[in-house]
C-alpha angles and dihedrals in degrees: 000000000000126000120207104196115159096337092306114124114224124191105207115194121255110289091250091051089049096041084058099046093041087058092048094053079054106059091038088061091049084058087232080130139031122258088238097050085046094058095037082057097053102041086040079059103042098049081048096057088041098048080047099054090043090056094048090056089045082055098045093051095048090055097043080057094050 
């Protein structure tokens, strides 16, 4: 999803990704959970959704050889 504020361009996240990381930040601020096992938690997903996406176009590139 693209922002357009003032002229400046701003990519947001899918509204899954943002949904996660908004409830996060919540309950970060309720202090249910701690600042650093916020953060662990969002950088652990995000390298997971990253590592997954670069597999599928591995994947994809591999079938479109074949």
């Amino acid at each position: 999803m693209t922002v357009h504020i003032d002229g400046l361009r701003i990519e947001l996240p899918p509204i899954d990704q943002l949904a996660f990381l908004a409830g996060l930040g919540i309950l970060t601020a309720l202090e249910l959970i701690e600042w650093p096992i916020a953060l662990a938690i969002g950088v652990g997903h995000e390298l997971a959704r990253s590592r997954h996406g670069k597999v599928l176009r591995e994947f994809g590139e591999a079938l479109e050889e074949a």
